[in-house]
C-alpha positions in Angstrom: 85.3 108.0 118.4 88.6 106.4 120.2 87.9 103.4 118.4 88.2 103.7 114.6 85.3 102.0 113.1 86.7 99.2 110.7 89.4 98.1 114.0 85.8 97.7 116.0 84.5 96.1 112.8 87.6 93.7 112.7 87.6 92.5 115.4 83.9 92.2 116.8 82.7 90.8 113.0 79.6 93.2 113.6 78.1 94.4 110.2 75.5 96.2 110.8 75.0 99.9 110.8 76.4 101.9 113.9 75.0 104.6 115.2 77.9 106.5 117.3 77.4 108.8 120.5 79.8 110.2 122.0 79.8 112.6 125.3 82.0 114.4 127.8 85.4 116.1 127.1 89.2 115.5 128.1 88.3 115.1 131.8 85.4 112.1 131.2 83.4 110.8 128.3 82.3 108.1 127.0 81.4 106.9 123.1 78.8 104.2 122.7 77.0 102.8 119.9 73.8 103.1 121.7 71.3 102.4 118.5 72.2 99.0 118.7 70.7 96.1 120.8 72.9 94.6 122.3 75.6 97.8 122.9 78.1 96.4 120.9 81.0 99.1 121.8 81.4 101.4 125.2 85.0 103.3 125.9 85.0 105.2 129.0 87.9 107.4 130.0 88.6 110.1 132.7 91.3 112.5 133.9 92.9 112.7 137.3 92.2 116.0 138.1 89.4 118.1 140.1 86.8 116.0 140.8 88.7 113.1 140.1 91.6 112.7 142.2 94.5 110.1 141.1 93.5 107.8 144.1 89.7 107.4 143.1 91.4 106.4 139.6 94.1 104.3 141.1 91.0 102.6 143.3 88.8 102.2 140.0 91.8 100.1 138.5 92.3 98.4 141.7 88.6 97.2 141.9 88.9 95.9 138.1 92.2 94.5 138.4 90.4 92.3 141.1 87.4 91.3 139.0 89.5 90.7 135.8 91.6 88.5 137.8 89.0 86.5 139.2 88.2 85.7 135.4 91.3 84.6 134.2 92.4 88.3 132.8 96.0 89.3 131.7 98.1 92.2 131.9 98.7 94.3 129.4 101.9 95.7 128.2 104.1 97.7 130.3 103.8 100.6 127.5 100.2 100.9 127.8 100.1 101.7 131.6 98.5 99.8 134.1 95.9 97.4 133.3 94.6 94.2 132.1 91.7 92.5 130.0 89.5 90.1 130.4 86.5 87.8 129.2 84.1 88.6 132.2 81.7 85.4 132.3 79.1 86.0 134.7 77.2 88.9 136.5 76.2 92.1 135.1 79.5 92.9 133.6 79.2 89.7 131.5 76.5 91.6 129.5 80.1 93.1 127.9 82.2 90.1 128.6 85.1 91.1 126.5 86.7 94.2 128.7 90.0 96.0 129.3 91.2 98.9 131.2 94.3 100.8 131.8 95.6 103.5 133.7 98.4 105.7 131.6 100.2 108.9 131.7 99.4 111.1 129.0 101.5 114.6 129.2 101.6 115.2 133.0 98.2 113.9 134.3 96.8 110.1 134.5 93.9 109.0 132.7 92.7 105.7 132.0 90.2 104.4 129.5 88.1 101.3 129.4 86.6 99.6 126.4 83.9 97.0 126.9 82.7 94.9 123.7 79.6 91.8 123.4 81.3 89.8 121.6 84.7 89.5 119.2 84.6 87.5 115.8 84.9 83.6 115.7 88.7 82.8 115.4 90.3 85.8 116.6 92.4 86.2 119.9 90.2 88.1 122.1 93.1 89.3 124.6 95.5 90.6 122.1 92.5 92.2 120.2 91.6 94.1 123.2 95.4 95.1 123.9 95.3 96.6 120.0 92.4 98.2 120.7 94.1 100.1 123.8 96.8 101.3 121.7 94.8 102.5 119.7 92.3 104.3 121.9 95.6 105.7 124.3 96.8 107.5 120.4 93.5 108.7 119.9 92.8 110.1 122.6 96.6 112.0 122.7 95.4 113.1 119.0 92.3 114.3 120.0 92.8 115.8 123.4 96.9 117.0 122.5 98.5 115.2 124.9 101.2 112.1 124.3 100.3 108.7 125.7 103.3 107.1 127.7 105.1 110.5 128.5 
């Protein structure tokens, strides 16, 4: 999983058991914890490459970047590529409201990974918990696919 369990934990207060399913390879996957009602964790990432060229990336971005700011979202730090997070309030993307997305070099092709949560523990700052949680999915990701995030 991109997301170390007790950082998802941490910040989403969720106790319960997780079950944890994750699919694709370098090029796309996903991991969800999908024996849970409601989903209480998706990450999403692709690859440019074939099949995926760096413009239908660059427009995915583009069409968050234009939700997330409709909703108030922020960008995230220059060292974790382009993107931003958000608290998406309405609509069918609301049944994850707390989202971010960024598109970042890793080695010599762009990827970009998304993480959508239900909800974040009571007291916590939801936008710089999401930003953590980037950074931590953009190293794991470089761990578990050999590349380095940011070069």
């Amino acid at each position: 999983m991109l997301i170390p369990e007790q950082a998802f934990r941490l910040v989403s207060g969720v106790t319960e058991p997780l079950v944890e399913k994750t699919d694709g390879d370098e090029k796309v996957g996903s991991c969800k914890a999908p024996g849970t009602s409601p989903r209480h964790l998706t990450v999403w990432w692709m690859q440019e490459g074939p099949g995926m060229p760096l413009r239908h990336l660059e427009s995915l971005l583009d069409g968050r970047r234009n939700i997330y700011t409709s909703h108030g979202g922020v960008d995230l730090p220059t060292e974790l590529g382009d993107g931003m997070a958000a608290y998406l309030t309405n609509g069918l993307l609301a049944t994850e409201p707390y989202q971010v997305s960024a598109k970042f070099r890793c080695d010599s092709k762009e990827r970009m990974i998304d993480i959508h949560l239900t909800q974040v523990a009571k007291g916590r700052d939801a936008f710089k918990d999401l930003t953590e949680l980037m950074r931590i999915a953009q190293k794991r990701y470089g761990e578990v696919y050999d590349c380095a995030p940011g070069k």
